[in-house]
C-alpha positions as CSV (number, residue, x, y, z in Angstrom):
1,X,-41.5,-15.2,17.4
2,X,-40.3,-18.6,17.3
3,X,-41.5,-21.2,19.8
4,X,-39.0,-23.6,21.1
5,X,-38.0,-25.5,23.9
6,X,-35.3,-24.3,27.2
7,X,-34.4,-26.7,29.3
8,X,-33.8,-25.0,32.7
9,X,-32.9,-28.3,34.6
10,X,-32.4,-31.9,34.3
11,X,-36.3,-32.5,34.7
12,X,-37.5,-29.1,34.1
13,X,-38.4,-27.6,29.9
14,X,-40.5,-25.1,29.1
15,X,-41.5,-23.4,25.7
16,X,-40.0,-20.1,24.8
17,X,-39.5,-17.8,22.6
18,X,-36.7,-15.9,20.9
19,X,-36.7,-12.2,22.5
20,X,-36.6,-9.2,20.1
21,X,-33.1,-8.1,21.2
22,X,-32.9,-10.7,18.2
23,X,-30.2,-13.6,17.5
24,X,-27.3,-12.5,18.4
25,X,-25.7,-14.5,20.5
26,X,-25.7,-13.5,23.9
27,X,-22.3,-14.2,24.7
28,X,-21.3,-11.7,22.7
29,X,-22.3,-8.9,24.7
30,X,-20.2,-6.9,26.7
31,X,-22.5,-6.8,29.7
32,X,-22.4,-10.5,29.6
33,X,-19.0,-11.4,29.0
34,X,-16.4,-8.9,30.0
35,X,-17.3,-7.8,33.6
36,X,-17.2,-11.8,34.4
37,X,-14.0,-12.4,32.8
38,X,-12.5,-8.9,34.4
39,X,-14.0,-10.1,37.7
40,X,-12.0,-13.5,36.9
41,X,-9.0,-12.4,36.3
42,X,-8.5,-9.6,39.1
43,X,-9.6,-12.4,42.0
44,X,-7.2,-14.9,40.5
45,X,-4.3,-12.6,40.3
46,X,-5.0,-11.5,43.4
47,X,-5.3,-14.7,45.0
48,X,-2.0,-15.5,43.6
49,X,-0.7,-12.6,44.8
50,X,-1.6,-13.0,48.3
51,X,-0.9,-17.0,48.9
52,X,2.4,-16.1,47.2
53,X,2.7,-13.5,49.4
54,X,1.7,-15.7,52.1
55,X,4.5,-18.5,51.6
56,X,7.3,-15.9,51.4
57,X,6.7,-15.1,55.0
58,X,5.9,-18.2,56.0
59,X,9.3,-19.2,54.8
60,X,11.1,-16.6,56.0
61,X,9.6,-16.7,59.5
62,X,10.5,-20.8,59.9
63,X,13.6,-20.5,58.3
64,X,15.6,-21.8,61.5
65,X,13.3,-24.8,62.0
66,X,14.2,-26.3,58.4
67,X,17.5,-23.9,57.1
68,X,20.0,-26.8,57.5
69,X,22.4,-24.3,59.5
70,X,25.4,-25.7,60.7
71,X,25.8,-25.9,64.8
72,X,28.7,-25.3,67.3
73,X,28.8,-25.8,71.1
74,X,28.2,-22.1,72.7
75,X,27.8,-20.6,75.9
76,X,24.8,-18.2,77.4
77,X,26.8,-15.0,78.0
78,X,23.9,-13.0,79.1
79,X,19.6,-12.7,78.7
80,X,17.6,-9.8,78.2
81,X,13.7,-9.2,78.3
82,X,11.7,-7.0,76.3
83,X,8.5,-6.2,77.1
84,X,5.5,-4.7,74.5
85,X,2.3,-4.9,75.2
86,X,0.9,-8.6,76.2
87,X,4.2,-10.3,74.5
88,X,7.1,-10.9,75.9
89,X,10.3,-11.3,73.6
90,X,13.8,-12.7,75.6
91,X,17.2,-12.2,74.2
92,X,20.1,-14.5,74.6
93,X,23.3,-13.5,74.1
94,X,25.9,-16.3,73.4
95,X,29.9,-17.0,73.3
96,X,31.4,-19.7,70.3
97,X,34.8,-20.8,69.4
98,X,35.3,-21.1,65.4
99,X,38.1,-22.0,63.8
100,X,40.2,-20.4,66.9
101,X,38.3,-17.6,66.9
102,X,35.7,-15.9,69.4
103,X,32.3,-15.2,68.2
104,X,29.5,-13.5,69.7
105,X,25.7,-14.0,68.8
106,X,22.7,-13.2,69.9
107,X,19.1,-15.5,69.4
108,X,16.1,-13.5,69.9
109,X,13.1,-15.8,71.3
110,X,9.1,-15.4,71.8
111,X,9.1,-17.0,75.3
112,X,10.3,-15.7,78.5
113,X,13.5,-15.9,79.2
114,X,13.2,-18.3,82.6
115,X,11.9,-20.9,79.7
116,X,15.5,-20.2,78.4
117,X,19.1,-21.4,79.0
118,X,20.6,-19.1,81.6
119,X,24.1,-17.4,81.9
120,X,26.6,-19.9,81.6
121,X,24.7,-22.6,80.4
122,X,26.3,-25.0,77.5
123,X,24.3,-24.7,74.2
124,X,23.8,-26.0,70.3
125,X,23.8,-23.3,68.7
126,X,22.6,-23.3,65.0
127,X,24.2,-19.9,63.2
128,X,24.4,-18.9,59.7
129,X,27.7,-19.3,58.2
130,X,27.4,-15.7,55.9
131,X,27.6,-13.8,58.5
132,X,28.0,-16.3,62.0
133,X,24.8,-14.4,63.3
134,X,22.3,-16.7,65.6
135,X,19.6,-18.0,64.3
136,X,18.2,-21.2,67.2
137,X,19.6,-22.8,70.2
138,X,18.6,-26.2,69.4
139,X,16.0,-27.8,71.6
140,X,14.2,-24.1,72.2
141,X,12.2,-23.5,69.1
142,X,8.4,-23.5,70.9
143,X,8.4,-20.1,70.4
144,X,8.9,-20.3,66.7
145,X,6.4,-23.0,66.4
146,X,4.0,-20.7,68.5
147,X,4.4,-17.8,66.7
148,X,4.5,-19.7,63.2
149,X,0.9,-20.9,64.4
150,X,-0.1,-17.7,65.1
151,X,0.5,-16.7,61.5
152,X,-0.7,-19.4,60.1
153,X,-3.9,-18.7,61.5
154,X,-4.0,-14.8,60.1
155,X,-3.0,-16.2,56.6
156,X,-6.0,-18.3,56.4
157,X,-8.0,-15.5,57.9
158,X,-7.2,-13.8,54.7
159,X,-6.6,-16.3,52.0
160,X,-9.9,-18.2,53.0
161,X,-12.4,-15.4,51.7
162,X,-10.1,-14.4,49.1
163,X,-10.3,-18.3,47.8
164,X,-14.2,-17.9,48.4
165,X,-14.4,-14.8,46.2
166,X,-12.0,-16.1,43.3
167,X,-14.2,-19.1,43.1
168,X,-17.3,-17.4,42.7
169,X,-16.0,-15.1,40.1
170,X,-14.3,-18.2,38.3
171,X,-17.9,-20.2,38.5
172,X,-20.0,-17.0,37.3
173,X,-17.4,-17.1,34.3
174,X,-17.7,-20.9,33.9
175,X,-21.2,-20.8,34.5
176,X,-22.2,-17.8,32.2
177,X,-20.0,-18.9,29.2
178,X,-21.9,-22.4,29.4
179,X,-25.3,-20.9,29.7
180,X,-24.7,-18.4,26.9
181,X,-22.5,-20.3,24.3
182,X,-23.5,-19.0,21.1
183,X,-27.1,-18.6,21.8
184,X,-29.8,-16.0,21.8
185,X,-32.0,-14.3,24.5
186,X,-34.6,-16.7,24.7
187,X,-38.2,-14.6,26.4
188,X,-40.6,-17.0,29.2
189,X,-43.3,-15.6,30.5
190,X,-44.7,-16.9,34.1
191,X,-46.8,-16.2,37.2
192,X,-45.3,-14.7,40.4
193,X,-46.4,-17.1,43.4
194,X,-44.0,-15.4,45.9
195,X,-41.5,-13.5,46.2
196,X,-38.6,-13.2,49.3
197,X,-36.2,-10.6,49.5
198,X,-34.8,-11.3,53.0
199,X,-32.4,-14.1,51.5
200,X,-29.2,-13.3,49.7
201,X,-29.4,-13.6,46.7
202,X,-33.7,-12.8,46.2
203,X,-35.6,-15.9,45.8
204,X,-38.5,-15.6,43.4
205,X,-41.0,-18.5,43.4
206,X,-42.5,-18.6,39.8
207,X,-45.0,-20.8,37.6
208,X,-44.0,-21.6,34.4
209,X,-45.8,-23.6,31.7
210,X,-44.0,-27.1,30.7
211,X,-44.6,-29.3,27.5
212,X,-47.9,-31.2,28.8
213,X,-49.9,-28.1,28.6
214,X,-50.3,-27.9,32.3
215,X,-48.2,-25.6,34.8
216,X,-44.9,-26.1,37.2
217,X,-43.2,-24.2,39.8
218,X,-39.8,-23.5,39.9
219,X,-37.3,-21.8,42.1
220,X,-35.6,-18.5,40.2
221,X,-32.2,-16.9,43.0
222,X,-31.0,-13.5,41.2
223,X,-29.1,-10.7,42.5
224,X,-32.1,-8.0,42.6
225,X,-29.4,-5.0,43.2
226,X,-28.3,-6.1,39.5
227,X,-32.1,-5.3,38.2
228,X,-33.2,-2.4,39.5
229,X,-36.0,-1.7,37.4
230,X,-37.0,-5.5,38.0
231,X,-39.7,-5.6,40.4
232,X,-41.9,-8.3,40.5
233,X,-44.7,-8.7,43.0
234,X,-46.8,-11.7,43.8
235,X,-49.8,-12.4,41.5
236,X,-48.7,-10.8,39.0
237,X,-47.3,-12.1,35.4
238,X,-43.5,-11.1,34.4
239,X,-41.3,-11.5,31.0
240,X,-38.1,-12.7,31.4
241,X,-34.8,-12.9,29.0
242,X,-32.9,-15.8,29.7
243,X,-30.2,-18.2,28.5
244,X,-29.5,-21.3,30.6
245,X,-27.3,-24.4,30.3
246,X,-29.8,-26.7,31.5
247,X,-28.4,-27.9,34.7
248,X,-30.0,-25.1,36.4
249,X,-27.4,-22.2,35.9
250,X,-28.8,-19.1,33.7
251,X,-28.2,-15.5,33.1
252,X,-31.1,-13.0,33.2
253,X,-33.0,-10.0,32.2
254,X,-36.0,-8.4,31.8
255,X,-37.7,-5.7,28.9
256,X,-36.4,-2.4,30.3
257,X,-33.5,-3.6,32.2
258,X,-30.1,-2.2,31.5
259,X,-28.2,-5.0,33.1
260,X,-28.1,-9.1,33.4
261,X,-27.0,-11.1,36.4
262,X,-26.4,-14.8,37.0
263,X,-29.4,-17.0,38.5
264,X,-29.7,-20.2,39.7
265,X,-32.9,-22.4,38.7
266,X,-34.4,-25.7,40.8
267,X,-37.7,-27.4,41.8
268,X,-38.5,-25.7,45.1
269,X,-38.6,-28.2,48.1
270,X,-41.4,-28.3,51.1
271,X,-38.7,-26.0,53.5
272,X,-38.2,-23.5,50.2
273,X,-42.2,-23.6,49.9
274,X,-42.8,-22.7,53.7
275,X,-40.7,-19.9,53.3
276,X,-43.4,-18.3,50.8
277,X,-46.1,-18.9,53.2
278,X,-47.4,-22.1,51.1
């Protein structure tokens, strides 16, 4: 096998050598390549999807505060109050001259109607001209601004994590394609100093030889549901397959394993120690 040099970080090499899966490039495989891009795609789209989704009714819902609707003088024929639940919803009814003509529209508003104009009260009424339906009495839109809060504050509730999982599928994708490129699975072989399963993902604290002969510890984060069969205990030695990109991103494996993962690579600090009991 032939000896050569990964860089796992900025400040970390170690010696390696190629793996018997041989040189084809890692990148290549399906395991490797097309999960992460399938992943990529579907939490984009879908991203899209909902934040598209998420403007339409956003649009919709505040179209009065910003439609440009023409207004006429009007007057409160009547109010009526609907009850559901905790909400209340009040409807006003309303009287306008047009053109000669009577009209008759109704606005329907989120607060109580003793926050509204009463009977016989003079309004400005903005209407839509298609079909002279109401659509604000100008001056009483706090309950569109409410309740245009109100869904603001459920569209982040879902487009938040949804941005949160897209990026993490678009960085494994970025991530892996860098690490990979167009090289081979290159096989380390190091100590187990600790190992601590109660983080997500697994933190594996390992020693690895570097280039002055002597020995370094590094900090290896993996997804153990990915590697079953992967089960390394403290003490003991353990052969990994890895490509990296040398700023501390890599994808894994192990002899026996039917899967990879991504992993994450750094110089473990005195808190990351402690946790290992050292």
């Amino acid at each position: 096998m032939q000896a050569e040099l990964m860089q796992l970080t900025k400040d970390l090499q170690i010696p390696s050598a190629l793996a018997p899966a041989g040189e084809a490039p890692v990148w290549q495989s399906a395991a490797v390549r097309k999960g992460r891009l399938k992943g990529a795609i579907i939490s984009t789209a879908a991203f899209i999807v909902l934040a598209a989704t998420a403007v339409v009714v956003l649009a919709l819902f505040t179209h009065p505060l910003w439609g440009n609707y023409p207004q006429v003088r009007a007057t409160v024929a009547g109010r009526v109050e609907f009850h559901g639940g905790k909400s209340t919803i009040c409807r006003v009814d309303l009287q306008f001259m047009l053109d000669g003509t009577l009209h008759t529209a109704s606005v329907t508003d989120a607060d109580p109607c003793s926050f509204l104009p009463h009977p016989g009260a003079q309004v400005v009424l903005a209407y839509d001209p298609k079909d002279l339906s109401g659509v604000l009495i100008e001056g009483h839109d706090s309950g569109i601004r409410a309740a245009t809060g109100l869904i603001v504050i459920n569209i982040a509730i879902v487009l938040l994590p949804a941005l949160a999982i897209m990026l993490a599928f678009v960085r494994s994708y970025r991530h892996a394609r860098k690490a990979a490129g167009k090289k081979p699975w290159r096989e380390v072989t190091a100590v187990v100093k600790g190992v601590n399963a109660d983080t997500i993902p697994t933190s594996l604290l390992l020693q690895v030889p570097v280039t002055d002969g002597t020995d370094r510890e590094c900090l290896l984060r993996y997804r153990a549901q990915d590697l079953p069969e992967f089960a390394p205990k403290p003490g003991s030695p353990v052969t990994l397959w890895l490509v990296a990109d040398g700023e501390g991103h890599a994808i894994i494996t192990a002899p026996g394993c039917g899967a990879v993962t991504d992993a994450t690579i750094s110089t473990p600090n005195s808190f990351e120690l402690r946790t290992f009991g050292l």
